[in-house]
C-alpha positions in Angstrom: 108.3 35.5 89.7 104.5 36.3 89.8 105.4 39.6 91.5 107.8 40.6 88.8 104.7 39.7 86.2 102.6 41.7 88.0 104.7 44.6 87.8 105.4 44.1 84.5 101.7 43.7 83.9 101.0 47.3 85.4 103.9 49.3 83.6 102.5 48.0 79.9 99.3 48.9 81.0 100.2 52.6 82.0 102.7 52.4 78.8 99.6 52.0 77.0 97.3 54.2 78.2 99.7 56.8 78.1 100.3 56.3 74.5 96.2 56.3 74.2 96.2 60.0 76.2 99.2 61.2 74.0 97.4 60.0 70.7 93.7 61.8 71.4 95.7 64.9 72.0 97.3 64.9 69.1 94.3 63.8 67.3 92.5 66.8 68.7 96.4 69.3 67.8 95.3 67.9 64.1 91.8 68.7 64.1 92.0 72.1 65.1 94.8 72.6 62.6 92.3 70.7 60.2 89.1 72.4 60.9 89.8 76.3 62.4 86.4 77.1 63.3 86.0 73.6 65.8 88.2 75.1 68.4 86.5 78.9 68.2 83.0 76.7 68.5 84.6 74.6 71.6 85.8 78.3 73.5 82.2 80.0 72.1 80.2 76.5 73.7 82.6 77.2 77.1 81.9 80.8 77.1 78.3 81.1 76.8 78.0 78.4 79.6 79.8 80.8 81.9 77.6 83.8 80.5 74.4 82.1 81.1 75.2 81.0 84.7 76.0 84.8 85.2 73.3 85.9 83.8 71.2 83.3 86.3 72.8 85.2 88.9 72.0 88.4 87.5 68.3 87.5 86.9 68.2 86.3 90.9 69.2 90.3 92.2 66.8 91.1 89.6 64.1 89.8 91.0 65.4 90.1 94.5 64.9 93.7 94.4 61.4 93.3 92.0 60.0 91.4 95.4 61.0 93.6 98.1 59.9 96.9 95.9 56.5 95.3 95.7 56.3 94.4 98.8 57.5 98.0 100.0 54.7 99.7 97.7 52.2 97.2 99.0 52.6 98.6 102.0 51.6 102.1 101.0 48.9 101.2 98.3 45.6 100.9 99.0 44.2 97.1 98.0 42.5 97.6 95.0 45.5 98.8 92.9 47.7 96.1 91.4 50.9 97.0 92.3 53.2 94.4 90.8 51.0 95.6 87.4 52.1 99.0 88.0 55.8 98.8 88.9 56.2 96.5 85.7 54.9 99.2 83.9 57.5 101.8 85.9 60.2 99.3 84.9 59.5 99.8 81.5 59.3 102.9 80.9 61.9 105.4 79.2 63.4 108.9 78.3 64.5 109.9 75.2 67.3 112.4 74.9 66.7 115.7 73.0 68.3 115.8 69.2 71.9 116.9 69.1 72.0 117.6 65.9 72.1 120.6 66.2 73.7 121.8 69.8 72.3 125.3 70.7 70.2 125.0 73.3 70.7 121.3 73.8 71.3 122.0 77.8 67.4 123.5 78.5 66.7 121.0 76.3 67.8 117.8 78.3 66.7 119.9 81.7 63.0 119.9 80.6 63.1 116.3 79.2 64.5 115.1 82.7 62.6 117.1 84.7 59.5 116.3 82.9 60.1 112.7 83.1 61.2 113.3 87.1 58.1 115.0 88.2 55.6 112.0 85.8 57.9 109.4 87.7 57.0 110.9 90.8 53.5 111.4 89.9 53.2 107.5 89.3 54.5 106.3 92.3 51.8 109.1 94.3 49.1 106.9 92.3 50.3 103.7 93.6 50.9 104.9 97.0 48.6 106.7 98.4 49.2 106.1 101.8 52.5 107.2 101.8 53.4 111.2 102.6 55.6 113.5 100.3 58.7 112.6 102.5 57.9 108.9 102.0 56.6 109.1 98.4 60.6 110.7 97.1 62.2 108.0 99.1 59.8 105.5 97.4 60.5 106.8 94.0 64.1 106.1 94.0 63.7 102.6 95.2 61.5 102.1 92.4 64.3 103.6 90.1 66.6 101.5 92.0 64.5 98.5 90.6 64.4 99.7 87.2 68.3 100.2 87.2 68.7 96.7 88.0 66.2 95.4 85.4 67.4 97.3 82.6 71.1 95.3 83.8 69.7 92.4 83.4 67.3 93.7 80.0 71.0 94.5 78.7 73.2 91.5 79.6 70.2 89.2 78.2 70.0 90.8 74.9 74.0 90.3 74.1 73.9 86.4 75.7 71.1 85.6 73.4 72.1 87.6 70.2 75.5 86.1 70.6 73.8 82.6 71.1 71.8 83.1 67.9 74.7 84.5 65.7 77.5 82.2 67.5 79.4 85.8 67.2 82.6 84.7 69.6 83.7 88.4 69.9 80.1 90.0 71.1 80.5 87.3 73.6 83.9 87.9 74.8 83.0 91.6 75.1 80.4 90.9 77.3 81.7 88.4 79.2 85.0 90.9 80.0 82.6 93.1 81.1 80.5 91.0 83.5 83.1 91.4 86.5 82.0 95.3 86.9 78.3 94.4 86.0 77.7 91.9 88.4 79.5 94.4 91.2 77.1 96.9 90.1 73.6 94.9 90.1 74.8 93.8 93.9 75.9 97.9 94.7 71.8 98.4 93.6 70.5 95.5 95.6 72.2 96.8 99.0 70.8 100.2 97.7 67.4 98.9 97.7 67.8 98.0 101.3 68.8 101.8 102.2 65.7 103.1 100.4 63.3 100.8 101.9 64.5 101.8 105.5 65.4 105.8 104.5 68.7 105.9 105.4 71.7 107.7 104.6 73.8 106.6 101.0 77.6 107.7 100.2 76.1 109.6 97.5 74.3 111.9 100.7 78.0 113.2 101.9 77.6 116.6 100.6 74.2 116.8 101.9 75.2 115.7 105.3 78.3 118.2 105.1 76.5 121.2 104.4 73.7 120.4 107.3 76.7 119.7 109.5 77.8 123.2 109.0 74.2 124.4 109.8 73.9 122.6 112.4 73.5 124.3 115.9 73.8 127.9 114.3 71.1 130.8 114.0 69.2 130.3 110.1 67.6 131.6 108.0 66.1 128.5 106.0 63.8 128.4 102.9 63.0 126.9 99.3 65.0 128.1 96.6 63.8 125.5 94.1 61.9 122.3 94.0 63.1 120.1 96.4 65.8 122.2 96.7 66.4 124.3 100.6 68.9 127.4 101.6 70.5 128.6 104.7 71.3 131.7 105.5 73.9 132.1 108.3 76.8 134.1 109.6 80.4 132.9 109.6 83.1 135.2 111.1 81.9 138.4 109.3 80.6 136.5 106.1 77.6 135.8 104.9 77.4 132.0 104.1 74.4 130.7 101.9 74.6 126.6 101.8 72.4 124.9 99.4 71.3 121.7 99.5 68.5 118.8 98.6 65.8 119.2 100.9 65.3 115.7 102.4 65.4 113.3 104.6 63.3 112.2 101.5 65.0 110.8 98.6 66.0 113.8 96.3 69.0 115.4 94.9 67.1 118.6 94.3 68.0 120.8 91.7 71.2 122.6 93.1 71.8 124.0 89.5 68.9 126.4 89.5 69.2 127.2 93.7 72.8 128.5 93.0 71.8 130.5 89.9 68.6 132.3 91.5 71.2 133.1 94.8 73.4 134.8 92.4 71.2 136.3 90.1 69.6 138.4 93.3 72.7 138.9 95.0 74.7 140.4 92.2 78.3 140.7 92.6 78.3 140.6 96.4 79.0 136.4 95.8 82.8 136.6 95.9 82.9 132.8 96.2 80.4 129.6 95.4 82.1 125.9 96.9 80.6 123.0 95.7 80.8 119.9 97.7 80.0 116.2 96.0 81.4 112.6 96.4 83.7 111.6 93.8 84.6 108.2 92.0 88.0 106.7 93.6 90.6 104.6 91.7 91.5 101.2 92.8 93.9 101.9 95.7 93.0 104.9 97.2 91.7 105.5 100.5 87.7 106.0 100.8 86.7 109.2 102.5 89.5 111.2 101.2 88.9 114.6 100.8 90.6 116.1 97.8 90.6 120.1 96.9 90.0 121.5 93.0 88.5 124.1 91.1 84.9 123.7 89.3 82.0 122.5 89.7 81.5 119.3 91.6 78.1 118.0 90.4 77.2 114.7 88.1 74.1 113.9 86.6 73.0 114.8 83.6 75.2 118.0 83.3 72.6 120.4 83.7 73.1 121.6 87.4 76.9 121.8 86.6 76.0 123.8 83.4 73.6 126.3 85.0 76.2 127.3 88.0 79.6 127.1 85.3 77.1 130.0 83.5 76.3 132.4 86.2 79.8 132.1 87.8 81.4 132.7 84.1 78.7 135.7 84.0 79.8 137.4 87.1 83.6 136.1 87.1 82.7 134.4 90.5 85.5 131.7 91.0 84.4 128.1 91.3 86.1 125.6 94.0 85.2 122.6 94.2 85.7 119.7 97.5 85.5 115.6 96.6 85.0 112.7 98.8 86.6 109.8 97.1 83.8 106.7 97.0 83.9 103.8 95.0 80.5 103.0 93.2 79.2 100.4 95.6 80.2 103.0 98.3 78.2 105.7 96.5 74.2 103.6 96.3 75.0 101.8 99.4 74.0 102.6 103.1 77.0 105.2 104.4 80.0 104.1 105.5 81.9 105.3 108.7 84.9 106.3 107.3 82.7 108.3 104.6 80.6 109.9 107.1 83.6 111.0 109.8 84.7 113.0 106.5 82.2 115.3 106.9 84.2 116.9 109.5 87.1 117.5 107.5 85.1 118.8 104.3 83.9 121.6 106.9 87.5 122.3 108.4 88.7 122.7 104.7 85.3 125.1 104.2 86.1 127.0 106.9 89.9 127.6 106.0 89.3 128.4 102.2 86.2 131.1 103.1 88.8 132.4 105.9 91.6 132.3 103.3 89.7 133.7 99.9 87.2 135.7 101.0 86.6 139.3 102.4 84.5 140.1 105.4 81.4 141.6 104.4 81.3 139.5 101.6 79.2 136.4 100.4 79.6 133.1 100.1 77.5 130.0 98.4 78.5 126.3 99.3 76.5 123.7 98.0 76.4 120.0 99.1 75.4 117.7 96.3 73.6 114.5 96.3 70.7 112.1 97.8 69.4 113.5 100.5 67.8 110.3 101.7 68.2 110.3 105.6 69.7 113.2 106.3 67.1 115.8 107.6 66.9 119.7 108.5 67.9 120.8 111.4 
């Protein structure tokens, strides 16, 4: 009998404690039918909690990356320079883009801006370290840009958590927070960047750099400066003339491949029957990295100047434009090279080979142009 009481005992309680849990939720049903704005406030309260540990996260690469650039430039800088005064300064410092109000001449506009801004950069890191040699001193600068791309990621995700905070605005916040996935992918692409730049080797971005030397490589040259940071060979290639372009390197540069391709074809007239750009190109979800893909244009990113520049002078002479892609995702692009990126190299040159062999005349010239960092890859 006892037992029975027991068990008796046990089901009211549950009976009751399940009428408890079914009465709070539909207390809480009726307040949110009663007062709107409570369950907005409750998802707001839940979403900036999940922001702000984010943004924790996103302040840690930050300063990750702050440390090991200071102590890289600390490295190269004489003692009496303050160097974690200086980078802050670097990190903080900006371009403004040339009115558009009115578009003529908007191109040589932006290309003065950014090379102004590209050369003062430069300039800045040569007064911090002067230790460091020109080779050293490119690679340095774009670890230091690295640095700043990661704080102005964290500048940016701050300013929406804390204006959302302040203005309890739910639908700033769900913007950002939606965007956070890519954001944090990206701060972490630039932190295993700043490893590749502190120890000068080879990015994703570098595949049309290494293609292009690939093709030189082993053959009778000519080899010289056509524009700042900027090198071309001159070589022969079954009864063609080949000119590749490319960023100088193994310092960290893209050169200006815009302005070598233009002065090539400016001096040799209509005796370029053909200019092949070569660049790494942004993959969709799916796809295979270190695919090469074939097209026709120019294969250059940036600012649009380079592209703009060699889309002219071809246009001018009615030289067609191909154009051969390595498909990268974005983390693949900053960070160290991959294998299956770098075996592509070889099949960018077999597909080089065939289209010069296929399109072009003997006797006749040809440009190809690797684009991007050149950090790593050296002349040979």
């Amino acid at each position: 009998m006892k037992d029975i009481l027991d068990l008796l005992q046990i089901g009211g309680q549950q009976d009751i404690l399940s009428s408890l849990i079914s009465l709070i939720w539909l207390m809480l049903l009726m307040s949110f039918f009663l007062y709107p704005g409570l369950s907005q406030k409750i998802q707001l309260s839940y979403m900036l909690r999940d922001l702000e540990r984010k943004l924790n996260r996103l302040k840690a690469i930050d300063d990750d990356v702050k440390d090991r650039t200071i102590k890289t430039l600390q490295t190269y800088a004489p003692p009496e320079i303050d160097v974690k005064n200086e980078l802050e300064k670097l990190l903080d410092s900006f371009i403004i883009s040339p009115e558009s109000m009115d578009p003529y001449g908007i191109v040589y506009k932006l290309e003065h801006i950014v090379n102004t801004w590209e050369d003062r950069f430069e300039e800045d890191v040569v007064k911090i370290c002067k230790k460091a040699d020109n080779i050293r001193v490119k690679t340095l600068t774009n670890l230091v840009e690295v640095a700043r791309g990661v704080h102005f990621i964290y500048r940016f995700v701050r300013h929406y958590y804390l204006l959302g905070k302040r203005t309890s605005n739910i639908y700033l916040i769900l913007q950002i927070q939606m965007l956070m996935p890519q954001i944090m992918e990206i701060a972490n692409a630039y932190r295993q960047a700043s490893y590749a730049f502190i120890h000068g080797q080879p990015i994703g971005d570098g595949i049309g750099v290494l293609s292009v030397a690939r093709l030189a490589y082993g053959r009778e040259k000519k080899t010289y400066e056509i524009a700042k940071d900027t090198i071309a060979h001159e070589l022969d290639f079954e009864g063609r003339r080949l000119i590749l372009v490319r960023a100088s390197g193994p310092g960290g540069t893209v050169g200006r491949p815009g302005e070598g391709v233009q002065k090539i074809v400016e001096a040799e007239g209509d005796k370029v029957k053909l200019i092949i750009t070569i660049d790494a190109g942004l993959k969709l979800e799916g796809e295979e990295s270190g695919k090469v893909v074939e097209g026709v244009g120019v294969a250059i990113g940036g600012t649009g100047v380079d592209k703009y520049r060699i889309e002219e002078i071809a246009k001018a002479k009615g030289t067609p434009l191909y154009a051969i892609v390595i498909y990268e995702s974005i983390t693949e692009a900053i960070t160290p090279m991959r294998e299956a990126i770098a075996k592509a190299a070889d099949k960018v040159i077999e597909k080089v080979k065939q289209t010069i062999t296929e399109k072009v005349e003997s006797g006749s010239t040809v440009i190809v142009a690797g684009i991007g960092n050149s950090v790593g890859i050296g002349i040979t």
